[in-house]
C-alpha positions as CSV (number, residue, x, y, z in Angstrom):
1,X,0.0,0.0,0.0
2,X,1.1,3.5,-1.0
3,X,1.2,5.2,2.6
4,X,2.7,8.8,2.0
5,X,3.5,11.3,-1.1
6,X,5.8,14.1,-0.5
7,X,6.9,16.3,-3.0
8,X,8.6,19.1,-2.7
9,X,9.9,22.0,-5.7
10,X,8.2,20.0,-8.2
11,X,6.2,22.7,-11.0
12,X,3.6,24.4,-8.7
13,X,4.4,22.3,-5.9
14,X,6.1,24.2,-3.0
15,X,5.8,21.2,-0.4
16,X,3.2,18.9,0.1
17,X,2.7,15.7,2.1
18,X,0.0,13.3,1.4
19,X,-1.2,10.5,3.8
20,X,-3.4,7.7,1.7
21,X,-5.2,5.4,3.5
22,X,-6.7,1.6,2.2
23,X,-9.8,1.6,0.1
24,X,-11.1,4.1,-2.3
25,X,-8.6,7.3,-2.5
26,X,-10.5,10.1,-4.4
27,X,-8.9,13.6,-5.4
28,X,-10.8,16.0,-7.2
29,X,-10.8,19.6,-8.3
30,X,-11.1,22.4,-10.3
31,X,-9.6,21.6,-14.0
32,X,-6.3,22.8,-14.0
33,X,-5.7,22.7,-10.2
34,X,-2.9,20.8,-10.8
35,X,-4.1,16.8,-11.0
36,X,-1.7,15.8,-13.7
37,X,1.3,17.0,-11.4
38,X,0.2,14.9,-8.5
39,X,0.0,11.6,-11.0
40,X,3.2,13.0,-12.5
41,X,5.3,13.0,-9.1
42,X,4.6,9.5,-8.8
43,X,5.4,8.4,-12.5
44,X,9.2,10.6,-11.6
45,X,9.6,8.9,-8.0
46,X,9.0,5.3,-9.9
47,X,11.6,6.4,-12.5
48,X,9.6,7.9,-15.5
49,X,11.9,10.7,-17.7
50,X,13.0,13.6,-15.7
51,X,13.1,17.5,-16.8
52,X,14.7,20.2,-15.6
53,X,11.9,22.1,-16.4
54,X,9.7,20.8,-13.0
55,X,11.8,21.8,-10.7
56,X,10.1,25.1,-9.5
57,X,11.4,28.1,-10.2
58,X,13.9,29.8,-7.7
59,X,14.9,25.9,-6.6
60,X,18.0,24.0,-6.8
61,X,16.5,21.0,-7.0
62,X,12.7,18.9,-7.0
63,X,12.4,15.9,-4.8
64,X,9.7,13.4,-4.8
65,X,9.3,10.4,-1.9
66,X,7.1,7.5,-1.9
67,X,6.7,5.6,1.3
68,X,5.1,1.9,1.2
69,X,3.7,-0.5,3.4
70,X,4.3,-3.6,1.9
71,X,2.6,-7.3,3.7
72,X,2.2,-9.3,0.5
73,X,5.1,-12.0,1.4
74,X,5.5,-12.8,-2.0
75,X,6.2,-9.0,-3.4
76,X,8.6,-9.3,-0.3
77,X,10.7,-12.4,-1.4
78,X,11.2,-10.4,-4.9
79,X,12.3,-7.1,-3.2
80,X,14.5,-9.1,-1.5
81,X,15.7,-10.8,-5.0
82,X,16.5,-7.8,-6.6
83,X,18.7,-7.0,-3.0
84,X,17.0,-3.5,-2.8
85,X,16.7,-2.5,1.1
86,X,13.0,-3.6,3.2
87,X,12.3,-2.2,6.8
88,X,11.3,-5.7,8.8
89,X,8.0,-4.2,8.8
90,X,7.5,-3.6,5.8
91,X,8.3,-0.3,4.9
92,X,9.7,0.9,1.4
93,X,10.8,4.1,0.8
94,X,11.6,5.6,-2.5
95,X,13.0,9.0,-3.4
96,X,14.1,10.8,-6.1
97,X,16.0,14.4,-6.3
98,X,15.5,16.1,-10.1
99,X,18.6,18.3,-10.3
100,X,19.6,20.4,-13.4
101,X,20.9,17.6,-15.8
102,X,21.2,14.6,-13.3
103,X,18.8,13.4,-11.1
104,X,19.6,10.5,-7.6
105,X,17.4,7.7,-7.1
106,X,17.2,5.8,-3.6
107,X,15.4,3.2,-2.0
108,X,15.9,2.8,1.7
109,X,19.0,5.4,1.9
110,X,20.9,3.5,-0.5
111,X,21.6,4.8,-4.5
112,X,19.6,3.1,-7.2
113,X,19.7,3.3,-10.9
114,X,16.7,4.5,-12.5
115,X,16.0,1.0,-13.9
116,X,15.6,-0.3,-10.3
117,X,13.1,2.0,-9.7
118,X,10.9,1.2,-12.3
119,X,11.6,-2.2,-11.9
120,X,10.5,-1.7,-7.8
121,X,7.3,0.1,-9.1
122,X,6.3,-2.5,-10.7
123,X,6.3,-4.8,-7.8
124,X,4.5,-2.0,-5.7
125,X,1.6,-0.1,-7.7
126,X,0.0,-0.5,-11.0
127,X,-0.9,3.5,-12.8
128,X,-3.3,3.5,-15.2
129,X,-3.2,7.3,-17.0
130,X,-5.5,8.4,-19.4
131,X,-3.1,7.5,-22.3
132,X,-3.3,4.2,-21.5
133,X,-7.0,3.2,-23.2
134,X,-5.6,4.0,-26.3
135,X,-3.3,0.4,-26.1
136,X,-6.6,-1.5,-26.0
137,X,-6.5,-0.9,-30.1
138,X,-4.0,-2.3,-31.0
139,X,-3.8,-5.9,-31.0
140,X,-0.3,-7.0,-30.1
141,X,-1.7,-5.4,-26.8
142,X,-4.3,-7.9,-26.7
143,X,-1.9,-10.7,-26.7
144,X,0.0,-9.6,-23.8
145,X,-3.3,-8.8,-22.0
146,X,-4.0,-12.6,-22.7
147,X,-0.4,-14.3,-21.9
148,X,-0.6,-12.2,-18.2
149,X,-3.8,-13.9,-18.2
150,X,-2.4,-17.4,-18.6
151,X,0.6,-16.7,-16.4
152,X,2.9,-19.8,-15.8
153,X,0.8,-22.0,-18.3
154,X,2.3,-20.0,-20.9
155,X,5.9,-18.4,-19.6
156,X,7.4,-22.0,-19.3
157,X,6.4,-22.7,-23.5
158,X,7.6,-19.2,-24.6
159,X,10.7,-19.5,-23.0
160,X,11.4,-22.5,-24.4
161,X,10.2,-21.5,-28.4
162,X,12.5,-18.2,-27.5
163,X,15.7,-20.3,-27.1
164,X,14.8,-22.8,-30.2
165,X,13.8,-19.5,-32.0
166,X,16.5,-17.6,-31.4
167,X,18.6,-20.9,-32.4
168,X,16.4,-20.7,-35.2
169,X,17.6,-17.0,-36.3
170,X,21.9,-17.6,-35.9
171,X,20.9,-21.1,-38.5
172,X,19.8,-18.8,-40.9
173,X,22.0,-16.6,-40.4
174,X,24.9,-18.8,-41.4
175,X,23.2,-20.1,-44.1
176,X,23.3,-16.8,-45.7
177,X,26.8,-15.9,-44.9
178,X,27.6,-19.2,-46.8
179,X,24.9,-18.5,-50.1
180,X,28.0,-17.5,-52.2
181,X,29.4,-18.0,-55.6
182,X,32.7,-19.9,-56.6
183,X,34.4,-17.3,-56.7
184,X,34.1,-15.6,-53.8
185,X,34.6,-19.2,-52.0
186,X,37.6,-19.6,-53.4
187,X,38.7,-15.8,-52.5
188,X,38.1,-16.3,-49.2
189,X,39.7,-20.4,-48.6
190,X,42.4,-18.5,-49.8
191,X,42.4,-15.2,-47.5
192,X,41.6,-18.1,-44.8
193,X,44.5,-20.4,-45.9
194,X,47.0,-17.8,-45.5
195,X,46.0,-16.4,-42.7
196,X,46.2,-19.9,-41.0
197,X,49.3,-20.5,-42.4
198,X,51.1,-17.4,-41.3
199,X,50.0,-18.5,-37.6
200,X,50.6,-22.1,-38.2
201,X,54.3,-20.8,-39.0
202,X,55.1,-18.8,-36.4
203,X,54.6,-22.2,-33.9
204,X,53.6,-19.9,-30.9
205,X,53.4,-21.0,-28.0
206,X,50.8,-19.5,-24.9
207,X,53.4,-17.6,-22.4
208,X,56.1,-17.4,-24.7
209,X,55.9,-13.5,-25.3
210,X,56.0,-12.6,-21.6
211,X,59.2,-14.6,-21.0
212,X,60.7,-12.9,-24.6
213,X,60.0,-9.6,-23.6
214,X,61.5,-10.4,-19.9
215,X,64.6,-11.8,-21.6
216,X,64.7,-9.2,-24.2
217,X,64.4,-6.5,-21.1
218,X,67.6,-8.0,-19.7
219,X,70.0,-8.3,-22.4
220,X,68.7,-5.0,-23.1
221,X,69.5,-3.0,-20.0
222,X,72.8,-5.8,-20.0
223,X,75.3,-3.3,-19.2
224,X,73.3,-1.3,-16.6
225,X,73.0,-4.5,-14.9
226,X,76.5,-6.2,-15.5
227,X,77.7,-3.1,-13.9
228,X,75.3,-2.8,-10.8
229,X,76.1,-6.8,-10.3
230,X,80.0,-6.9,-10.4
231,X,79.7,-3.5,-7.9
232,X,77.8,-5.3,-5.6
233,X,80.3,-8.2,-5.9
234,X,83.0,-6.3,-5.6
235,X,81.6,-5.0,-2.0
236,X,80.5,-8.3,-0.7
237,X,83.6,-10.1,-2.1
238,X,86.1,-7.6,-3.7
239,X,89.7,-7.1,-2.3
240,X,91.2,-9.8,0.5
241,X,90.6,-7.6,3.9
242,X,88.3,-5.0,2.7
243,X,85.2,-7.2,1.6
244,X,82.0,-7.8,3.6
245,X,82.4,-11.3,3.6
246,X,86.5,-11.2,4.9
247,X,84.7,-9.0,7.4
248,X,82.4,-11.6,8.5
249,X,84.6,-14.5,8.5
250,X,87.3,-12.3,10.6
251,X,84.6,-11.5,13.5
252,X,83.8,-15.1,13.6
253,X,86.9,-16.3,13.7
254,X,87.4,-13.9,16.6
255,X,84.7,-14.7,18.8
256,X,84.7,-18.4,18.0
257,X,88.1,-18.0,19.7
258,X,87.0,-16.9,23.1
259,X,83.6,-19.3,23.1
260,X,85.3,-21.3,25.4
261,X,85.3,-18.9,28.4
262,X,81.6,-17.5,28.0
263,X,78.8,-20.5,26.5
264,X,76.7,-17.2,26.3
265,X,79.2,-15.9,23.1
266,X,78.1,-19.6,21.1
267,X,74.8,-18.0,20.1
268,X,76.3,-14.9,18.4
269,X,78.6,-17.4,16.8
270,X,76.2,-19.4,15.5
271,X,74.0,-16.2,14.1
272,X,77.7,-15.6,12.4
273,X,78.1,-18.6,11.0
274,X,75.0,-18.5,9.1
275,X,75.8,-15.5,7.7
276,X,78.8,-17.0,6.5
277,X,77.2,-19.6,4.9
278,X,74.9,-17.3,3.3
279,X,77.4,-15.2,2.0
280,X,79.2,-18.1,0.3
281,X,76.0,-19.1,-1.1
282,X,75.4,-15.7,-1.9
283,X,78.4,-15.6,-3.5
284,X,77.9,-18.5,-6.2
285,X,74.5,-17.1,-7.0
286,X,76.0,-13.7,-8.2
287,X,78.9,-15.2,-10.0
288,X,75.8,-17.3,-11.8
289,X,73.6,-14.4,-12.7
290,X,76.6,-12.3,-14.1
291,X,77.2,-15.9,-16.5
292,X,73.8,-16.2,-17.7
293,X,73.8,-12.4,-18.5
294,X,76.8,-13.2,-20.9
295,X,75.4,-13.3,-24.7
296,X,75.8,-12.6,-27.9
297,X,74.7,-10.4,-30.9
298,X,73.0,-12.9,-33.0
299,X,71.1,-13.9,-29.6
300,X,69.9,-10.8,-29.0
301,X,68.8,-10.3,-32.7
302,X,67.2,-13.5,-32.5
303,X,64.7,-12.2,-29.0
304,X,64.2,-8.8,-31.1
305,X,62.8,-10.8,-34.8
306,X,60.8,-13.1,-32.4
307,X,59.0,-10.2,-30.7
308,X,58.5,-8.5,-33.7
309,X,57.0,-11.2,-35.2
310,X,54.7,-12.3,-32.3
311,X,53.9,-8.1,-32.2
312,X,52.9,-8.2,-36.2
313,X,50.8,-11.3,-35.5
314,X,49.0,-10.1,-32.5
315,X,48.2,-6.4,-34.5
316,X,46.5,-8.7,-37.1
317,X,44.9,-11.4,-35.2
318,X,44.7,-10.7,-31.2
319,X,45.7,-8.5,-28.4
320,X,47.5,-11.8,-27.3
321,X,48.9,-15.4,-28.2
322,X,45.6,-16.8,-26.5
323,X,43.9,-14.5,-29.0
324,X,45.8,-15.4,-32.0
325,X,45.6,-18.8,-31.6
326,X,41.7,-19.0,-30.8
327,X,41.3,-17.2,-34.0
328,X,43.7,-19.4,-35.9
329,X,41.3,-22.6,-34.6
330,X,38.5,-20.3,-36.3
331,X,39.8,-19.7,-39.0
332,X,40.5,-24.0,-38.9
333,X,36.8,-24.1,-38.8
334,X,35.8,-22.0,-41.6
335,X,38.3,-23.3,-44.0
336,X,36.7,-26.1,-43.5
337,X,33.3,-25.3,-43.9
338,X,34.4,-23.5,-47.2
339,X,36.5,-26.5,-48.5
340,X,32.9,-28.7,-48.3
341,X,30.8,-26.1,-48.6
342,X,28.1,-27.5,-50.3
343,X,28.0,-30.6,-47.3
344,X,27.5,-27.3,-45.1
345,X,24.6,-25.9,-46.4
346,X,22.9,-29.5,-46.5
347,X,23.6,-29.6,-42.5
348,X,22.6,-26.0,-41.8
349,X,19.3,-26.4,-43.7
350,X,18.6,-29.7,-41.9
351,X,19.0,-27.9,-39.3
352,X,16.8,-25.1,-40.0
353,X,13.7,-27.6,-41.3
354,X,14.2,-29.3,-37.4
355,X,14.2,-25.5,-35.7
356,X,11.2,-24.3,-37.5
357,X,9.6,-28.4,-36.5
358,X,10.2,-27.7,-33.1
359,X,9.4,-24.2,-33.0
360,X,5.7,-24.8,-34.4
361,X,5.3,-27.6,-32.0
362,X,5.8,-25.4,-29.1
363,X,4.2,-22.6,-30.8
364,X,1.1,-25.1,-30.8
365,X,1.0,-25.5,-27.2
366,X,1.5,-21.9,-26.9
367,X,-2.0,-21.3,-29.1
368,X,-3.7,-24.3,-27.5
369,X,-3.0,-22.3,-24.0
370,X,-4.3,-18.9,-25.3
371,X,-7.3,-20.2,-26.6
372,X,-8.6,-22.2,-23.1
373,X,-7.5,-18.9,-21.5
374,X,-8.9,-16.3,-24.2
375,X,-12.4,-18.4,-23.5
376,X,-12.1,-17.9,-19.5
377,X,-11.0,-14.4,-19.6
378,X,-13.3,-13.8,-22.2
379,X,-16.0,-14.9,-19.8
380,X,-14.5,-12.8,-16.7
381,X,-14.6,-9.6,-19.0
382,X,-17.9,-10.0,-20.0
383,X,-19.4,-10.3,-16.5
384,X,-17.2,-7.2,-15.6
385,X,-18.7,-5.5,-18.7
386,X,-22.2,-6.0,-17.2
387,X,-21.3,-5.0,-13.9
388,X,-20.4,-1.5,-15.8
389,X,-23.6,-1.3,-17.6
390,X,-23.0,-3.0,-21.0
391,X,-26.0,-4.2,-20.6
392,X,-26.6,-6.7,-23.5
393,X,-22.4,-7.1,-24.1
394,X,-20.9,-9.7,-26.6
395,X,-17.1,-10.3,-25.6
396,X,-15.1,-13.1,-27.4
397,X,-11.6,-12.9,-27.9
398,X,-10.0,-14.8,-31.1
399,X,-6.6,-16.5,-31.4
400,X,-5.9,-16.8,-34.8
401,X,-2.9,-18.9,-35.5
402,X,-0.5,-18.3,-38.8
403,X,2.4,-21.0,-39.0
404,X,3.9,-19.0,-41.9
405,X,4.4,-15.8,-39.5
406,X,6.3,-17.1,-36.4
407,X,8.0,-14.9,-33.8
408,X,9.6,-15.9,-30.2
409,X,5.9,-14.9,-29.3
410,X,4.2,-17.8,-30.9
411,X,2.1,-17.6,-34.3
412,X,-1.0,-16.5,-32.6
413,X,-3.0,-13.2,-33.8
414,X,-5.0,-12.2,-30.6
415,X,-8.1,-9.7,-31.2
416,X,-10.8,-8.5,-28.6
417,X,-14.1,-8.9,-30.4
418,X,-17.3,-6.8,-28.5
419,X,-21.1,-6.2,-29.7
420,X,-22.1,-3.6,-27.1
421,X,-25.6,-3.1,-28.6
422,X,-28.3,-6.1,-29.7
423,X,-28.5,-7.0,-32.8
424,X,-25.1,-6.1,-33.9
425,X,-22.1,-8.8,-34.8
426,X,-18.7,-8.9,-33.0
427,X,-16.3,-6.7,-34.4
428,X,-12.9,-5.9,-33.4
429,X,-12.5,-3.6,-30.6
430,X,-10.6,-1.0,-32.3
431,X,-13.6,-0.6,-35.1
432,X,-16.4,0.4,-32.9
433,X,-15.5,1.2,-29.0
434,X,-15.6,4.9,-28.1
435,X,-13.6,6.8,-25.5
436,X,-16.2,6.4,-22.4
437,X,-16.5,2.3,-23.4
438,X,-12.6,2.1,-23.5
439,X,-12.5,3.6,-20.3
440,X,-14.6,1.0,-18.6
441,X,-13.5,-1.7,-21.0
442,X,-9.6,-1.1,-18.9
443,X,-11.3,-0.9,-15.6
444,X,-13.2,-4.5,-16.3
445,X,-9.7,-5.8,-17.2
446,X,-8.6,-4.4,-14.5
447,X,-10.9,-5.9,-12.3
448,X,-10.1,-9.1,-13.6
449,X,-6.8,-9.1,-13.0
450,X,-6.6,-7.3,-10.2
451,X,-7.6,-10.6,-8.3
452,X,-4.7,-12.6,-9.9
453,X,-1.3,-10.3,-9.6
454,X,-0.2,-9.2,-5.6
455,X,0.2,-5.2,-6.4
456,X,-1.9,-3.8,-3.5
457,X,-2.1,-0.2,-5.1
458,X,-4.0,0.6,-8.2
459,X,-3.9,4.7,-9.5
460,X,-6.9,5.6,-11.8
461,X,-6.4,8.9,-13.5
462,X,-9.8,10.2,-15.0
463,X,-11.1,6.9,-15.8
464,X,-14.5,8.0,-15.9
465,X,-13.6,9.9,-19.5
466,X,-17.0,10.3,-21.5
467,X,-19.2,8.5,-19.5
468,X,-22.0,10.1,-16.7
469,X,-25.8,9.3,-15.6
470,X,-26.4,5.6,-14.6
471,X,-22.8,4.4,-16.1
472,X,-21.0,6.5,-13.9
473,X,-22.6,5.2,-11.0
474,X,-21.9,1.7,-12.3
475,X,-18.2,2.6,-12.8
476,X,-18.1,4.0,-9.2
477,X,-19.5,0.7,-7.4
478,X,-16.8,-1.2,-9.3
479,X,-14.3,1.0,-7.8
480,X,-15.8,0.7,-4.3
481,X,-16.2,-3.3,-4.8
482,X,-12.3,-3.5,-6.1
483,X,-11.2,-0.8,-3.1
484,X,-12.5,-3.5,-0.6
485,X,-9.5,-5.8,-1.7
486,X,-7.1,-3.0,-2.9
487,X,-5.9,0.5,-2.4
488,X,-7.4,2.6,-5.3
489,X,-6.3,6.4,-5.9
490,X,-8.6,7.9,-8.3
491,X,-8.6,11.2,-10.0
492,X,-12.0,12.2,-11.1
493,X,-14.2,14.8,-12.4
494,X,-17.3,12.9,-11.4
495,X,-19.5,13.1,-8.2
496,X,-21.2,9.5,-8.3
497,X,-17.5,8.2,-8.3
498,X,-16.4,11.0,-5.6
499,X,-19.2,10.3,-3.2
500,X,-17.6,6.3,-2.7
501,X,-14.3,7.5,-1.2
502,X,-13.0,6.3,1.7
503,X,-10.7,9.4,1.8
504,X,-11.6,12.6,-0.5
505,X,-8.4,14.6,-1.0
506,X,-8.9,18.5,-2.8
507,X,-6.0,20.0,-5.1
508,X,-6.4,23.6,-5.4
509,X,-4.7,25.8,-7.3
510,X,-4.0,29.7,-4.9
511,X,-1.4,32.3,-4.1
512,X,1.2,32.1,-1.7
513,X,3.9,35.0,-1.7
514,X,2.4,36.4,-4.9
515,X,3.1,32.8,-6.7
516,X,0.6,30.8,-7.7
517,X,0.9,27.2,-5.7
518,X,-0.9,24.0,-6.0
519,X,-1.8,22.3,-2.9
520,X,-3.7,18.7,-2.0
521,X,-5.5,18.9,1.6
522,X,-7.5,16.2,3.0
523,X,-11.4,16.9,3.3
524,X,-13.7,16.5,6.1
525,X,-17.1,14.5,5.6
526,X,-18.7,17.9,5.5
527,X,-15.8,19.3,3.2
528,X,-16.5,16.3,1.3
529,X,-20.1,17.3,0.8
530,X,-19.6,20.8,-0.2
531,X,-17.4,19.6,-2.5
532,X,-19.6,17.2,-4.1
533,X,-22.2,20.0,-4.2
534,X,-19.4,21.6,-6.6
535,X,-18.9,18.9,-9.0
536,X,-22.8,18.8,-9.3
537,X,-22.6,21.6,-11.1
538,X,-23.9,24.2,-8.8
539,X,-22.7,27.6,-9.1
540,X,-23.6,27.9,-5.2
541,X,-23.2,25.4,-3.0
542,X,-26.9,26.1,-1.4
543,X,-28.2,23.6,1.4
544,X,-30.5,22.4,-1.6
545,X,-27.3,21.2,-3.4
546,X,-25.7,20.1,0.1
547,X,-28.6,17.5,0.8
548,X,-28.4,16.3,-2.8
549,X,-24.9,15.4,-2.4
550,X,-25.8,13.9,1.1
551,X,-28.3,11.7,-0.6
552,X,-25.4,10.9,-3.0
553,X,-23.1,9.6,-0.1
554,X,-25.7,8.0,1.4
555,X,-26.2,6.2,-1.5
556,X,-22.6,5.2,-2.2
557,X,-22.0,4.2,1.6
558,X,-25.1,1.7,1.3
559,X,-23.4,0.6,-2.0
560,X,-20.6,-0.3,0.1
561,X,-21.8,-2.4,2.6
């Protein structure tokens, strides 16, 4: 449940807190108070495209907060999931500051991309905006609609056709690559065969640059180091009586001398005397290393033509011998797919014939799915169309397969098919429905589904577009009936579905400091009346117009129980 909005620098919005409560949410107002900003700091906290524009003037910055109240254990396990921060309770708290060019996301404290938020919203709330009818014409709509229906009975297939499909797509792919002409074969066995040669020649082997270049370091620097080495021989070892090591061997010889009046002098001794085999060893190693750096020209030239050569290959063919010898193995392959070309292409189209088999097998099941579901949901819909005063409503909804147009979707062709008068013949929806029956044609499905997914919060913004009289009041006890089970917030310009709030919130449009501000305040049962009395269409609110709105509560709250 959506507990709290607070906004703050966003358009007209100074800084405004908004408590919501469970059930039916209703905000209303004068057009142009400022509705679509209050549905539009929700789309920006949930991560819809920020402008610099909204932040109000004279601000550095806009900031939007959403706080939740989440129960639903199962929309907690896939919070969790996605390893964005929960309160034990319950308690998720978005944000989002709009800055000039950049904007921060958070959830709980801690950063978030802006894909994470939308990816959260869709866990917590479901906003259905006045755009939104239009999808209901177009039929690749209707298929979704219809798959979210199914659920698992249909995810499991169409993950499954997606992986043979898309196995499908890299076949044919290579078959084209290989549809060439004799020519061009043989221009590119030849590219292929000397490209695989050249590597084949240069016998490299993985590790061998590193240890080139080492070597090629050393016998480089040679002198630098021949010097430094014999320097530091010639203090550890140099003239008889002036070396480190003479040193050494003097002072133990020394103190090994008077051992025999102190056992206390034995310990130095022995620390000595494994100096003094450490130095002799020492000793060896650097007459060793000063051999080994001993070489000769051609050597040298030898390192430098090897580096060079392994350098050439790896500009042509890899950033390194790993890389150049992977794409020598390619290179292995395509030669000999080129030297039996013909062989190829038999394989790559058998393969293809056993895809597309296997793809319109599963694409069957897929379509055999849809059309138990389309019948069920077809059924759901058309009670909900009743229930909203289509009162003699035809609802069917057609699969129509095509095996020659397949896509990692399936083959299927889903239309909505409605007859909303007697008499008349199904006909597809986007033929015949008008703006008012769209309206409650979205609220049905959403009715329907809104048993069948865990988002506790549903926003309505102006879903009672072109309809009034008896219709509205059918449209406003199919809120009340789904605000027993969910949280709804609903922006409307009608009093029938006003008068079935649970809370009744007004956003006004006023002055503060000579600006002009838009502010949302919570109403009173007798605010609530009065404002009713407006939306009746009453110039003045006279006690006349107060008891008809009265009657009009009273009505809904009987609706209710």
């Amino acid at each position: 449940m959506l507990y709290s909005l607070h906004v703050k620098d966003l358009a007209l919005i100074k800084e405004q807190e908004i408590e919501f409560g469970e059930g039916l949410n209703v905000l209303t107002g004068e057009t142009g108070a400022g509705k679509s900003v209050l549905i539009g700091s929700v789309n920006l906290a949930l991560g819809s495209k920020a402008d610099k524009d909204l932040i109000r003037t004279g601000a550095d910055y806009a900031l939007v907060e959403l706080t939740f109240f989440v129960d639903n254990e199962i929309t907690k396990s896939r919070i969790k999931e996605m390893d964005l921060p929960i309160e034990e309770d319950g308690t998720v708290i978005l944000s989002r500051k709009i800055m000039d060019g950049r904007s921060i996301c958070k959830v709980g404290g801690e950063n978030v991309t802006v894909r994470q938020l939308r990816l959260l919203g869709e866990l917590l709330i479901n906003i259905h905006g006045q755009n939104d009818n239009q999808t209901l014409l177009q039929n690749k709509k209707h298929l979704e609609i219809l798959d979210s229906f199914a659920g698992d009975k249909v995810l499991e297939h169409k993950k499954k056709l997606k992986e043979v499909w898309s196995l499908h797509e890299k076949i044919k792919a290579k078959l084209e690559e290989t549809d060439i002409d004799e020519a061009t074969r043989k221009r590119e066995q030849d590219l292929a065969m000397f490209e695989l040669e050249e590597i084949q020649g240069a016998d490299l082997k993985e590790g061998e640059d590193e240890e080139l270049e080492t070597r090629y370091r050393r016998m480089a620097n040679s002198l630098k180091i021949t010097e430094a080495a014999g320097e530091a021989r010639q203090f550890l070892f140099g003239e008889e009586g002036e070396s480190a090591s003479d040193a050494i061997s003097g002072a133990l010889q020394k103190l090994i001398a008077v051992s025999a009046y102190d056992e206390s002098v034995k310990e130095v001794t022995d620390q000595l005397g494994d100096i003094d085999n450490l130095m002799t060893d020492l000793g060896h190693s650097l007459s060793a290393y000063l051999s080994d750096l001993e070489f000769d020209d051609e050597e040298f030239k030898n390192t430098e033509d090897r580096l060079d050569l392994i350098n050439h290959l790896k500009d042509k063919y890899g950033n390194s011998i790993g890389d150049i010898l992977k794409y020598a193995d390619e290179k292995q392959k395509q030669l000999d797919i080129l030297s039996n070309l013909e062989e190829e292409r038999a394989r790559l189209q058998k393969e293809l014939v056993d895809c597309l088999e296997e793809a319109k097998k599963i694409c069957g099941k897929i379509s055999e799915i849809r059309k138990k579901n389309a019948r069920e949901l077809a059924s759901q819909m058309k009670q909900a169309l009743i229930d909203l005063n289509f009162l003699d409503v035809q609802f069917r909804i057609d699969v129509i397969p095509d095996e020659e147009h397949i896509t990692s979707s399936g083959y299927d062709e889903v239309v909505f098919m409605i007859s909303t008068n007697p008499g008349e013949q199904l006909r597809p929806l986007s033929e015949i429905a008008s703006g008012g029956e769209l309206s409650r044609i979205m609220l049905a499905l959403k009715t329907v589904f809104a048993d069948q997914d865990d988002i506790a919060s549903l926003i309505f913004d102006e879903i009672d577009t072109g309809i009034s009289g008896v219709t509205a009041w059918k449209v406003s006890e199919k809120l009340g009936k789904l605000a027993a089970s969910h949280q709804i917030i609903c922006i409307t310009h009608l009093p029938q579905i006003a008068a079935m709030y649970d809370r009744h919130f007004l956003i006004q449009k006023g002055l503060s400091d000579s600006r002009t501000i838009t502010s949302i305040s919570r109403l009173s049962d007798d605010e609530s009346i009065d404002e009713l009395g407006r939306m009746l269409g009453a110039g003045e609110v006279t006690d006349a117009v107060r008891q008809n709105a009265r009657e009009m509560r009273n009505k809904a709250l009987k609706t209710k129980v």
